[in-house]
N, C-alpha and C positions, 0 to 999 in steps of 0.2 A: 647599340648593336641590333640589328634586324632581326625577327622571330626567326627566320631561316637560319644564320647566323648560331642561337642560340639551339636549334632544332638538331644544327649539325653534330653541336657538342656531346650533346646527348645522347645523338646516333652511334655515337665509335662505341660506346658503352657495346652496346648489343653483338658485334660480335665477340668480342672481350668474355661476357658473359654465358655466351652457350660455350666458346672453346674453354673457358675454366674449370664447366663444370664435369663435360665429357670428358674432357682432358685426361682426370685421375683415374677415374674408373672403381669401382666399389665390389669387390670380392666376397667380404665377410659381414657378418650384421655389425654396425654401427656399435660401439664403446666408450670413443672419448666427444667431447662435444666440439670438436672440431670436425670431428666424423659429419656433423650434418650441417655446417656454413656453406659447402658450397653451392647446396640445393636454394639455400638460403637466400643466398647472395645474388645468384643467378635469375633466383624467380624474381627477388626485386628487382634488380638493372633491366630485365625485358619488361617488367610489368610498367616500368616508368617510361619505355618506350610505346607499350602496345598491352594494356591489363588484360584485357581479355585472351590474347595468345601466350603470358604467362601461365594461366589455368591450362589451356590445352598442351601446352608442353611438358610442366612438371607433374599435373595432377592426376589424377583416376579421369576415367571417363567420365564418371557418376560428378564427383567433383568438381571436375570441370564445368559439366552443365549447370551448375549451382553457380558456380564463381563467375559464369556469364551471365546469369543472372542479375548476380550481385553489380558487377560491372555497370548492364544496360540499366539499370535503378540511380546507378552514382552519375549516371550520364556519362559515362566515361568517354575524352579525350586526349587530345595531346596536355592538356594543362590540368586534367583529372588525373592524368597517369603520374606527370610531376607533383600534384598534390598529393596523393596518396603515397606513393613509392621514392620519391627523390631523396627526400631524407628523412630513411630508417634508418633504429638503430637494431642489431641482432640479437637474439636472445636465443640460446640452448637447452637442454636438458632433458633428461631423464625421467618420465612417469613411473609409477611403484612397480610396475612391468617389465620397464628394464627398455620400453618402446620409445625410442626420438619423437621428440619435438623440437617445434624449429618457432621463434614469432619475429615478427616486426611491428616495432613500435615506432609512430611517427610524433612527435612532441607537439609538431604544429595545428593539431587537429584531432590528437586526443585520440588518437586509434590505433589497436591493438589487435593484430592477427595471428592469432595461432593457429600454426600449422603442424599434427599430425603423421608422422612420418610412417614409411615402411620399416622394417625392421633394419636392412641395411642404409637407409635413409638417401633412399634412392629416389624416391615419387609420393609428391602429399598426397596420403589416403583422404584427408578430410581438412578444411579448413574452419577456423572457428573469428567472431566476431565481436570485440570486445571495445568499450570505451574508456578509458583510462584518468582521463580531466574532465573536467565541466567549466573551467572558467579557458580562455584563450590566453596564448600571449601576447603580453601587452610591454612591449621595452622601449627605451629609446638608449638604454647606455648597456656598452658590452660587460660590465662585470655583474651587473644585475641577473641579465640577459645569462651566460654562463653560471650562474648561481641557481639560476631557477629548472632550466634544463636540466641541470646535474638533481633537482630534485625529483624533477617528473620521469628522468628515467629509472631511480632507484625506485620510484616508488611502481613503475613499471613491471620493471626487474620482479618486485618482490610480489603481484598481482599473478605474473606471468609464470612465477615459481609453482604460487599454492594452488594457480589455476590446473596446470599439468597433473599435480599429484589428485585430483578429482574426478568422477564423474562427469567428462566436460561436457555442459549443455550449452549450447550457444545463447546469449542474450538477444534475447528478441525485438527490442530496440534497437538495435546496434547500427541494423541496415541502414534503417532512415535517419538515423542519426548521425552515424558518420558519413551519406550523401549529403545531409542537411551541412554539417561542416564544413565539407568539401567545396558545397555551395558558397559560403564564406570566406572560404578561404580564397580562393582561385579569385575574385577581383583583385584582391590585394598587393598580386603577382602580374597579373594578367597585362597590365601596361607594360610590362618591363619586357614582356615577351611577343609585345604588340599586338596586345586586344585592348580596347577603347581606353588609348590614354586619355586624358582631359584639357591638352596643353596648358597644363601651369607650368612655371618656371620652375616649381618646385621637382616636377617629372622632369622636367627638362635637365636641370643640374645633374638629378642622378644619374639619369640615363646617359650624359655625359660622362659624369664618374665612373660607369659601371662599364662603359664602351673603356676607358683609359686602363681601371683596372685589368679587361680581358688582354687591351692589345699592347698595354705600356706605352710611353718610358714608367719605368720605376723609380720617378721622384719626387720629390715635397712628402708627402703623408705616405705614398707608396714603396718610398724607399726603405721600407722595412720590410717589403716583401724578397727583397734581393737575394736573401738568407736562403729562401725557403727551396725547396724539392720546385724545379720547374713543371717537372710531370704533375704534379699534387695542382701545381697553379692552373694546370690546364683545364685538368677535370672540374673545377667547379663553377656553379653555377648558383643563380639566387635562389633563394628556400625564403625568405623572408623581406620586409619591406613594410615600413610603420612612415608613413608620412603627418610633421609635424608643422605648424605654421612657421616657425622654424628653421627646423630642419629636416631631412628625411634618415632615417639609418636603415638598412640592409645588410643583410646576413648570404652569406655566399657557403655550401658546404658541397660534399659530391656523394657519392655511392659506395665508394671505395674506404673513403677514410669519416664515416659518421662523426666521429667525436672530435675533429678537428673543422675548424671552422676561420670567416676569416669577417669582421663586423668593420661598417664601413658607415660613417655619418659625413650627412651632405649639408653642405648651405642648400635652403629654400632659395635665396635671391640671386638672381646669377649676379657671378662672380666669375675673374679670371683664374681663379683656384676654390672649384668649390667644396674640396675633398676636406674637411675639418680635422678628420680625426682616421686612424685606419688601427686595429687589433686585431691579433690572432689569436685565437680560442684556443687552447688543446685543454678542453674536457677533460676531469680529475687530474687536470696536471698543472696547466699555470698559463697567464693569461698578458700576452706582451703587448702593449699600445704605443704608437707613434704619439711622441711627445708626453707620453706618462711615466709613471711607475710600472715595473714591475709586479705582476703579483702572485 
């Protein structure tokens, strides 16, 4: 599928995302931690389109001008905005004040954004900068792959807990650490969304695969997607891609539904079917593979 193609997909997100959040509307100071996903949710789905216009939409002024900052540092583009923002997972809660917080944690790249609320959790006062792993991931098989996630966002989770109830100072590394990531990360993707593939056979298979899985038929290894929510199939897109001599595998998730996911392994050598293997992830819940077990 063509970067445009892929470009498109990720467009619909944005209006989706501002009419979500204006949508509700917010009366009284914020209580339950649903009170503050939708500032949440929103600032990522636009920041994956466009980071820097996330900051001036949801943030302070003051804020803002930092967060572009931080932006123009990560180099931010179309494939910085998908690095960073595509896929987060949400994290809520409460300081000893009783004031929201909002984060996102992205597993691919180890970063950790807390965000600061108003009382009614209307507009980040303040964003915060944190790194969360120091080794990357490394998979080629989806149960590993789902095991290892479900570790790094607990241990997320519980970082992003103790951090709220503190003093928060932001980690002064963090910046060039997580552009230095990002830097990293974004080859690893960047073929599939047509920045300098290298024509191997091995891109070629998947990019095959991955054009079949967006546009169907649903069969051989795909016909386990048959089951599924069609809207959930539409929104996503890749977050991940580990090419092996091999094989390649690929991980596809969206904005909407983090903790579901959809792991796709390729033959390296073309083939007239080069899809091997196809699973779906649902995160703390259970993990179904074409041609396996259950688990």
């Amino acid at each position: 599928m063509s970067q445009g193609a892929y470009t498109r997909r990720v467009m619909v997100l944005l209006t989706l995302c501002i009419a979500m959040a204006l949508g509700t509307g917010w009366l009284a100071a914020a209580t339950e931690e649903e009170d503050i996903l939708p500032v949440i949710q929103s600032f990522q789905r636009l920041g994956m389109i466009d980071p820097a216009a996330a900051g001036s939409v949801w943030m302070t002024e003051e804020s803002a001008v930092e967060w572009s900052d931080f932006v123009r540092q990560a180099g931010a583009n179309a494939m910085e905005g998908i690095a960073l923002f595509g896929h987060g997972y949400w994290l809520t809660g409460f300081g000893d004040d009783g004031m929201p917080f909002g984060g996102l944690y992205n597993p691919w790249i180890g970063s950790l954004i807390v965000l600061e609320m108003d009382r009614r959790a209307v507009t980040i006062n303040r964003f915060l900068l944190f790194t969360v792993e120091s080794e990357p991931i490394l998979s080629l098989d989806s149960q590993a792959l789902a095991t290892d996630l479900m570790a790094r966002i607990e241990r997320a989770d519980e970082r992003f807990a103790d951090l709220i109830q503190t003093d928060l100072v932001s980690d002064s590394d963090a910046w060039s650490e997580i552009s230095s990531r990002i830097d990293d990360y974004v080859p690893t993707l960047g073929w599939i969304y047509g920045a300098s593939p290298d024509g191997s056979s091995a891109q070629a298979n998947a990019q095959t695969a991955i054009d079949r899985f967006v546009d169907g038929p649903f069969d051989g290894a795909l016909s386990l997607l048959r089951r599924e929510d069609p809207a959930w199939l539409a929104r996503l897109f890749p977050v991940y891609a580990e090419v092996d001599t091999d094989e390649t595998f690929v991980v596809f998730s969206s904005t909407e539904s983090p903790l579901d996911l959809v792991s796709m392994t390729v033959a390296a050598k073309e083939t007239d079917d080069p899809i091997r293997s196809l699973s779906v992830i649902r995160l703390f819940d259970r993990l179904t593979k074409r041609g396996g077990e259950d688990s």
